[in-house]
N, C-alpha and C positions, 0 to 999 in steps of 0.2 A: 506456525506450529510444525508444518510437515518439514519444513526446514531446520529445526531444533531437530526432529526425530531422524534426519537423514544424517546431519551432523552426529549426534550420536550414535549410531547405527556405524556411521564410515571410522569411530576412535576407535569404539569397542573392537574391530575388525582391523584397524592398525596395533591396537594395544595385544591385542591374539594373536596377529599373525608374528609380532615382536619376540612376544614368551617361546613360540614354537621357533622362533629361528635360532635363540639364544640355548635353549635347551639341545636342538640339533648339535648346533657347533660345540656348546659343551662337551660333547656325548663323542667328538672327534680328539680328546685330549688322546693320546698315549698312554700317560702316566694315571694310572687310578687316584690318587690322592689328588692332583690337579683337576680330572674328570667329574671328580663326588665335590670338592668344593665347587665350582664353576656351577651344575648344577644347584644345588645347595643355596648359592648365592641367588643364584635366579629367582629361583623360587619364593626363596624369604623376602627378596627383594618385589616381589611382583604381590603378591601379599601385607606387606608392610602399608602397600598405598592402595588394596583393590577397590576403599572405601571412598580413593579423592573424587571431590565433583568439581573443583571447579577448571574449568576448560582450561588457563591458563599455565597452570601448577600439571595440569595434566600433558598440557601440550611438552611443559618443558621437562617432563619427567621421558614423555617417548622422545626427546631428542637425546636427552642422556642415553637413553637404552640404548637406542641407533649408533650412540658414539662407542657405547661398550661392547654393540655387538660386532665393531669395525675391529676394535682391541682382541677380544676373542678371538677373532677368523683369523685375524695376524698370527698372534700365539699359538693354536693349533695347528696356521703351518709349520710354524716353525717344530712344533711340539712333534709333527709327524717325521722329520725327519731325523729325530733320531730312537730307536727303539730301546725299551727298558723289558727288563724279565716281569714277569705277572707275580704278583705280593700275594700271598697265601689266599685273602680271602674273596678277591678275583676269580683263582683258579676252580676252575671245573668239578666237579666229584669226580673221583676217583673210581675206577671201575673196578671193580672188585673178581680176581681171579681169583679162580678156584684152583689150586693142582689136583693133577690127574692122579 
């Protein structure tokens, strides 16, 4: 039994540490539209299945994750090297002057 519960113990803690890497590197895109899906995806995606139990179905879902967080970190680099202007609802507030 303490082997089922370490077993569990060591998915749940590859399956978390998976969502935070995926959301990281999301959150590296450039382009806001690419940024908010990637995120978005993750998310839904990590949700859709937070219910699987069986070890199997589970193992093969963290491999795909693993394979789309190899895809991601690609894309981002690439994404970094080129810069886009910031799309209205990006951008900052606006500070508001006064004249003298």
């Amino acid at each position: 039994m303490s082997s089922a519960v370490s077993t569990s113990t060591h998915t749940s803690q590859a399956v978390l540490s998976l969502y935070r890497s995926l959301l990281r590197t999301s959150r590296k895109f450039e382009a806001y539209n690419f940024r908010e899906y990637a995120v978005r995806r993750t998310r839904d995606g990590f949700r859709m299945h937070k219910d699987e139990t069986d070890p199997r179905m589970i193992e093969m879902l963290l491999k795909q994750g693993e394979e789309q967080l190899a895809v991601l970190q690609r894309q981002t680099a690439i994404s970094q090297m080129y810069k886009f202007d910031k799309v209205v609802v990006e951008a900052g507030p606006k500070k508001h002057v006064v004249p003298l």
